[in-house]
Backbone as CSV, one residue per row, in Angstrom:
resi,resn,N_x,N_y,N_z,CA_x,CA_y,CA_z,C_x,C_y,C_z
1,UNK,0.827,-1.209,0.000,0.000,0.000,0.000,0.863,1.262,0.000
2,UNK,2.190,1.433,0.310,3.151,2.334,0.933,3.286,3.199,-0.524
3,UNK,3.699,2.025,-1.226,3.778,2.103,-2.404,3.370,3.014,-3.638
4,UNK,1.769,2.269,-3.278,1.266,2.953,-4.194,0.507,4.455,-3.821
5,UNK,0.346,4.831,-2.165,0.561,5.725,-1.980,1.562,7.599,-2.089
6,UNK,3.017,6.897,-2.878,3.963,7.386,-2.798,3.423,7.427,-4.593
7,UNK,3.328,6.293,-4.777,3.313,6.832,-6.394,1.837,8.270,-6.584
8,UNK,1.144,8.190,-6.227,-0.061,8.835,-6.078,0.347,10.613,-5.730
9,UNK,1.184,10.271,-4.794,1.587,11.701,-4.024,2.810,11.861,-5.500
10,UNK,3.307,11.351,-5.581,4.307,11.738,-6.379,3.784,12.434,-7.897
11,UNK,2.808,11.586,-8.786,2.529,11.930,-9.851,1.614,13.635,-9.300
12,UNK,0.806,13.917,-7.990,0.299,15.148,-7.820,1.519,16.018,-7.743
13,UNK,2.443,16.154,-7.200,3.479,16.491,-7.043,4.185,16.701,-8.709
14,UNK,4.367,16.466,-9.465,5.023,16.211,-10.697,4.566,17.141,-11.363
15,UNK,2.709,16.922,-11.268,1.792,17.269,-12.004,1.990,18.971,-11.517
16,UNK,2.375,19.421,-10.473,2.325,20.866,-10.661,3.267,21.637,-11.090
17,UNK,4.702,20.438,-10.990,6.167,21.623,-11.563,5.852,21.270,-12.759
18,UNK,5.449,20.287,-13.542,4.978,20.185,-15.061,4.141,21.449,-15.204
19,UNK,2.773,21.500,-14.795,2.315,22.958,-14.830,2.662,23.950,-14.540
20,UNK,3.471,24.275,-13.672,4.596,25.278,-13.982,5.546,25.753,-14.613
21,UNK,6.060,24.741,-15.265,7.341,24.742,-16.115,5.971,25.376,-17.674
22,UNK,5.334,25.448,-17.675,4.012,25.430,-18.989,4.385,27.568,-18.891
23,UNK,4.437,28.252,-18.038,4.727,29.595,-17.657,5.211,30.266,-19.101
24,UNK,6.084,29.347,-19.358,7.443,29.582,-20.934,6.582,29.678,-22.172
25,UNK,5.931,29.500,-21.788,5.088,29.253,-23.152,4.851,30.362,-24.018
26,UNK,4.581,30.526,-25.233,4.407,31.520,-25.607,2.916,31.905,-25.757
27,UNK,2.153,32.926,-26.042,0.769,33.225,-26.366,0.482,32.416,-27.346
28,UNK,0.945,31.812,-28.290,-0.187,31.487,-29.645,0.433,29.989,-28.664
29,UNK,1.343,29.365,-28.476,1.282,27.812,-27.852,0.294,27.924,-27.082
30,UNK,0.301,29.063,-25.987,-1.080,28.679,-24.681,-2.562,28.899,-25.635
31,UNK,-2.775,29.225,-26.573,-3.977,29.164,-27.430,-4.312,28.179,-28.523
32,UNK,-3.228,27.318,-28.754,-3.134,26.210,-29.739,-4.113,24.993,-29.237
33,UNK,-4.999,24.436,-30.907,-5.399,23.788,-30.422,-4.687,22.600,-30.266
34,UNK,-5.321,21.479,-29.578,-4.443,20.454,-29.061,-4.990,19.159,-30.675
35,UNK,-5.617,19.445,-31.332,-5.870,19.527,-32.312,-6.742,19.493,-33.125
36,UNK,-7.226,19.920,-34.671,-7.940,20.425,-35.243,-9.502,20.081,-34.653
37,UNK,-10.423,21.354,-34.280,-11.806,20.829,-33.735,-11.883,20.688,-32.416
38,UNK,-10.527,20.637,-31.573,-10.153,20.599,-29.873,-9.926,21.542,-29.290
39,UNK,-9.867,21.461,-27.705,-9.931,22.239,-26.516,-8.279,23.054,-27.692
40,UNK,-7.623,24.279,-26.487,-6.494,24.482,-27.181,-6.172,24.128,-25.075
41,UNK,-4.624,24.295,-25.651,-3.726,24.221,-24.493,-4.547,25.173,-22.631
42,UNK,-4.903,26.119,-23.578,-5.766,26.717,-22.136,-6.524,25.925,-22.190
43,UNK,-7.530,25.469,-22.516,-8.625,24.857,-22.318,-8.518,23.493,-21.351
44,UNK,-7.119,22.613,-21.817,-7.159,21.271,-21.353,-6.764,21.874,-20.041
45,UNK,-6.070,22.822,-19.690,-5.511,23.128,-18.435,-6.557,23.663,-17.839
46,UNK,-7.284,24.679,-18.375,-8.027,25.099,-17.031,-9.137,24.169,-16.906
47,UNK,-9.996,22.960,-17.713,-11.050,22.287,-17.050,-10.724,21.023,-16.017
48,UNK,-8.959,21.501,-15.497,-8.477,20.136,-14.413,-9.135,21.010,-13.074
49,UNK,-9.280,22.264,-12.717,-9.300,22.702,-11.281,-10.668,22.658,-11.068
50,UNK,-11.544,22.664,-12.144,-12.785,22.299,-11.101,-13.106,20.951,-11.099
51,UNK,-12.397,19.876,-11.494,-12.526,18.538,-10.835,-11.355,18.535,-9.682
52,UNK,-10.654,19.186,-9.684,-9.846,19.158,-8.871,-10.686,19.405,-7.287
53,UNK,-11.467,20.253,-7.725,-12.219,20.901,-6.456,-13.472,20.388,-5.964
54,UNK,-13.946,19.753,-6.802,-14.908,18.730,-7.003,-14.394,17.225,-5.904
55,UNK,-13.169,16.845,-6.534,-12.820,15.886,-5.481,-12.801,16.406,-4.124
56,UNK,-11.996,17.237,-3.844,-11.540,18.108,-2.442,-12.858,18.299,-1.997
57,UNK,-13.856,18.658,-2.049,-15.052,19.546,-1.510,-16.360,18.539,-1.769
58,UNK,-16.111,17.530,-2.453,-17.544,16.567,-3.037,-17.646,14.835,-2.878
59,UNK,-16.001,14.928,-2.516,-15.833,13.366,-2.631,-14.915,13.030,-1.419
60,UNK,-13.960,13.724,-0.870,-13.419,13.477,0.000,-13.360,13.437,1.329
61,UNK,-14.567,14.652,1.593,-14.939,14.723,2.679,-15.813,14.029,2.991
62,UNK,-16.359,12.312,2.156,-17.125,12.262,2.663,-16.882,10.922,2.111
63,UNK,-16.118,11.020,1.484,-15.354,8.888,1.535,-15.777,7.882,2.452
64,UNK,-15.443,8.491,3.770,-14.861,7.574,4.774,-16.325,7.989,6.139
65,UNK,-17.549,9.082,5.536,-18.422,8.778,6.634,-19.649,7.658,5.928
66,UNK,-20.975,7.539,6.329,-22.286,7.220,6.386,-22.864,7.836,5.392
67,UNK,-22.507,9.018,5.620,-23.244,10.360,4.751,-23.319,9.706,2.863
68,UNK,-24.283,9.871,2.168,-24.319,9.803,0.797,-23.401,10.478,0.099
69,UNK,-22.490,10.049,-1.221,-21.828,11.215,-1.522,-22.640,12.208,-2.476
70,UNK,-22.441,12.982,-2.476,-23.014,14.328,-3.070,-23.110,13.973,-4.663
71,UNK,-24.189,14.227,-5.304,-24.494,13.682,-6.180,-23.136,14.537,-7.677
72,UNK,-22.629,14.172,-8.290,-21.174,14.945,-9.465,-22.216,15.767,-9.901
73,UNK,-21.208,16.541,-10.511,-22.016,17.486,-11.742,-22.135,17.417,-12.644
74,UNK,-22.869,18.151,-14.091,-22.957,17.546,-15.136,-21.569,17.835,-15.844
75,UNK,-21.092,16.752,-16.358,-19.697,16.893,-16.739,-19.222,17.546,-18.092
76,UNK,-20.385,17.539,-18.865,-20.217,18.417,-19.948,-20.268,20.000,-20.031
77,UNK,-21.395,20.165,-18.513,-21.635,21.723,-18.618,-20.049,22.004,-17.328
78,UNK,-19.591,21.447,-16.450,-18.824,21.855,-15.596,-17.176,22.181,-16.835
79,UNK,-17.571,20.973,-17.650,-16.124,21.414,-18.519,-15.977,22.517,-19.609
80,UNK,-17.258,23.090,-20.039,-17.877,23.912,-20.670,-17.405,25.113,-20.190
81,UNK,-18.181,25.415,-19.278,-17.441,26.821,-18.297,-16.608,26.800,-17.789
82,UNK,-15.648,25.603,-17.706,-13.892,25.882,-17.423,-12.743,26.178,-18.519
83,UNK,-13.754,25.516,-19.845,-13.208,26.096,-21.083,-12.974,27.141,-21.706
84,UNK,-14.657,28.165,-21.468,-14.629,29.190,-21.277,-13.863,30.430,-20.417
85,UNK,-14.011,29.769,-19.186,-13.180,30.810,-18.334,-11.628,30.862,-18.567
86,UNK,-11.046,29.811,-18.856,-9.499,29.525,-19.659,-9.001,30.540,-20.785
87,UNK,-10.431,30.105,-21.752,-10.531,31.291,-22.945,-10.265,32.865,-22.640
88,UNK,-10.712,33.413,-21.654,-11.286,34.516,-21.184,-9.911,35.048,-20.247
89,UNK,-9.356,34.162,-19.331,-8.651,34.542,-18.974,-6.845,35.118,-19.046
90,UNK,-5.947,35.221,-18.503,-4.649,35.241,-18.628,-4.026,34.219,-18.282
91,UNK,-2.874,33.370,-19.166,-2.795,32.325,-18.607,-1.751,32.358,-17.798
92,UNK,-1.319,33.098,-17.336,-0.603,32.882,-15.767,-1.940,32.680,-14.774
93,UNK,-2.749,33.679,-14.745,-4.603,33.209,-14.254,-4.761,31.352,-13.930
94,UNK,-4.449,31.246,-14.998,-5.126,29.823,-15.447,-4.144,28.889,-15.032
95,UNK,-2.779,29.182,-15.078,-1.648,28.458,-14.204,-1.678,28.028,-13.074
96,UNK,-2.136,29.384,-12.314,-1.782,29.907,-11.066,-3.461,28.556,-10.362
97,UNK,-4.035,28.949,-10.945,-5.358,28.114,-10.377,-4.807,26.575,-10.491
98,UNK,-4.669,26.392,-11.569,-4.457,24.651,-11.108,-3.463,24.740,-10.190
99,UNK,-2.182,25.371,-9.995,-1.265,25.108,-9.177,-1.671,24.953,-7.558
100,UNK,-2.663,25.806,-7.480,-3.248,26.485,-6.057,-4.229,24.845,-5.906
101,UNK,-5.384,25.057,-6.855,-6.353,23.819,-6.147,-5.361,22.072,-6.179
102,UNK,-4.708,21.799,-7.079,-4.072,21.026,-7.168,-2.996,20.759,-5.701
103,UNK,-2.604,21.641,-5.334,-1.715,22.035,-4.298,-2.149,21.259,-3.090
104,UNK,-3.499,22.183,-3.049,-4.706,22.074,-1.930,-4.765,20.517,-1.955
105,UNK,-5.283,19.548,-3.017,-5.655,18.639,-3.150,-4.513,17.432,-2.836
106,UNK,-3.221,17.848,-3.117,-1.752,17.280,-2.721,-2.346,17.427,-1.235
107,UNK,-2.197,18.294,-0.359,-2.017,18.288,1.092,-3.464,17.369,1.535
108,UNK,-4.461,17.118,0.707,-5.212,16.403,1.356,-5.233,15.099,1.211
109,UNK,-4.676,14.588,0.268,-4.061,13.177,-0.243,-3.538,13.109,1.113
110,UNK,-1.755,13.821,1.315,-0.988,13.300,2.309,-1.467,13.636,3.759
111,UNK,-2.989,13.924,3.721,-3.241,13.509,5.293,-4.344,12.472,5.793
112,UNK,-4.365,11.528,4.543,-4.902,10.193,4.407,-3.955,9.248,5.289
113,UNK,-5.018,8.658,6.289,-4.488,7.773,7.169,-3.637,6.676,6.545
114,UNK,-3.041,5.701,6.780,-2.816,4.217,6.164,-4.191,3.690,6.022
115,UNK,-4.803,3.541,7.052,-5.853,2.695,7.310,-7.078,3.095,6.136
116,UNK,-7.242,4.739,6.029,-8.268,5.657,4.727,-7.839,4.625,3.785
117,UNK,-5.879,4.892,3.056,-6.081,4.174,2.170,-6.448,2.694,1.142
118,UNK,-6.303,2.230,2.738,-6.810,0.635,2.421,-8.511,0.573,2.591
119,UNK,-9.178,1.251,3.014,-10.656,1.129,3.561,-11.295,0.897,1.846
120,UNK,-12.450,0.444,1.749,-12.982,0.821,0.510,-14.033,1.321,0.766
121,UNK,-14.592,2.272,-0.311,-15.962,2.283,-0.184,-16.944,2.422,-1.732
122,UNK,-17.726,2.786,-1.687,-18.881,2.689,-3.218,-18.863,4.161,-3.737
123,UNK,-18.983,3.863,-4.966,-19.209,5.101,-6.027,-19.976,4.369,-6.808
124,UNK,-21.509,4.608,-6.722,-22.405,3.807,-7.691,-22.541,2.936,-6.934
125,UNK,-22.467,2.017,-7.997,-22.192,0.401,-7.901,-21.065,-0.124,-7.715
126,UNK,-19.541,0.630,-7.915,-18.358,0.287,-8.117,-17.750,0.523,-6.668
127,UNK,-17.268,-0.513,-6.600,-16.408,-0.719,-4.773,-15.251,-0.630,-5.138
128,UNK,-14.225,1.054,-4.688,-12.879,1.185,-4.365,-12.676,1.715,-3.304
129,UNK,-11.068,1.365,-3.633,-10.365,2.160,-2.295,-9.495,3.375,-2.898
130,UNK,-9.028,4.682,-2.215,-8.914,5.779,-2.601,-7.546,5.605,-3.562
131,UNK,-6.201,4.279,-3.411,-5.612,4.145,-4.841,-6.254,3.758,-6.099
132,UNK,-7.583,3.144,-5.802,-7.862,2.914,-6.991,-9.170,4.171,-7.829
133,UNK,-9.421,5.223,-6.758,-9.649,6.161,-7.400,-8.932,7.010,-7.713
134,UNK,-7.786,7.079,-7.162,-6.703,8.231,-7.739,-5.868,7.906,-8.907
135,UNK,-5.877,6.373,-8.852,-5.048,5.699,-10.340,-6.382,6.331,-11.300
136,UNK,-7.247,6.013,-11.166,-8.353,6.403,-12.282,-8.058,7.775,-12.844
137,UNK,-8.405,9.102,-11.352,-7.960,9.993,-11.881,-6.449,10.809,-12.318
138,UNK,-5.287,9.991,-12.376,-4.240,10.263,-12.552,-4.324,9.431,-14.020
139,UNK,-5.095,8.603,-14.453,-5.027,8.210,-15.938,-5.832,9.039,-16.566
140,UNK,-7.006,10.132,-15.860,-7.001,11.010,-16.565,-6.170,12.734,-16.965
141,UNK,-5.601,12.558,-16.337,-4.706,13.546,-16.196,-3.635,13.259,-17.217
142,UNK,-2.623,12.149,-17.193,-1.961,11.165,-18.085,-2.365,11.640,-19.699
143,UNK,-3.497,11.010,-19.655,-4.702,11.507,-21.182,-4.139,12.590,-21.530
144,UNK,-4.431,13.629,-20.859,-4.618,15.143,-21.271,-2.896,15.740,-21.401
145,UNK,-2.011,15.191,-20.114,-0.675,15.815,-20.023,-0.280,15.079,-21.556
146,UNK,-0.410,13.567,-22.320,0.254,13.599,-23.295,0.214,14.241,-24.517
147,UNK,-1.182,14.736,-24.620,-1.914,15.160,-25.736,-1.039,16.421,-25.598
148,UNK,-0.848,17.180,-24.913,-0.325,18.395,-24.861,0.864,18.614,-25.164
149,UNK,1.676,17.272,-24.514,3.208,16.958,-24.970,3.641,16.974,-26.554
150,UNK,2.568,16.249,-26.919,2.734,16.243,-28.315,2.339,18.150,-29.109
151,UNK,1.531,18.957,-28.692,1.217,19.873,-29.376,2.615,20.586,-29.041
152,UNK,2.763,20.907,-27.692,3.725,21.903,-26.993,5.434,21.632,-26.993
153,UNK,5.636,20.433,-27.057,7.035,19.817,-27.197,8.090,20.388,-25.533
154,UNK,7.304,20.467,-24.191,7.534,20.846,-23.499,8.339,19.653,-22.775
């Protein structure tokens, strides 16, 4: 379990000096699409912080009670208006936010008991434990960081 805890903390960890090191970029790279008909580089970046915040505030606090978890949001309209606001904004703006909720979401990972991470519990119908929801969402993250690799050559 130690293990795969460390890998978990590590890829959040990775995931923000990677988004930082993104700073260099130039204006038409941070507006490129990722390709023809797709999000552009702002776009894939800014619709990570409101799942980011979504976990922190919707799913985590409430893993490990009785309580129901809070029903997600609609995932097309939540990525919609993070696309938008990306568009709209400056992308140091748009940096600076994933770095911050992402951050947030690092320090709440590493104050997961041993015991949190072995516990399981339900999403739906589907019975995990919090590595096997964070492998999920770190393969989506994975998704998006390669697609970008390839546009940005970062």
């Amino acid at each position: 379990m130690q293990r795969d805890k460390i890998y978990i903390i590590k890829h959040y960890e990775r995931s923000i000096d990677w988004i930082n090191d993104l700073r260099r970029l130039s204006e038409n790279q941070w507006r490129m699409a990722i390709e023809p008909e797709k999000w552009s580089v702002a776009e894939v970046i800014g619709h990570l912080p409101p799942w980011d915040e979504f976990v922190l505030n919707h799913r985590l606090p409430f893993l490990f009670t009785e309580e129901p978890l809070p029903k997600g949001p609609d995932a097309a309209q939540l990525n919609k208006m993070a696309a938008k606001k990306s568009r709209e904004q400056p992308m140091l703006a748009t940096l600076t936010d994933f770095i911050s909720t992402r951050s947030r979401l690092l320090q709440a990972i590493q104050q997961l008991t041993d015991e949190q991470w072995q516990q399981s519990f339900k999403i739906g119908q589907s019975e995990l434990t919090i590595v096997d929801y964070f492998v999920g969402l770190i393969n989506h993250d994975a998704h998006h960081f390669s697609q970008l690799q390839k546009v940005i050559q970062v």
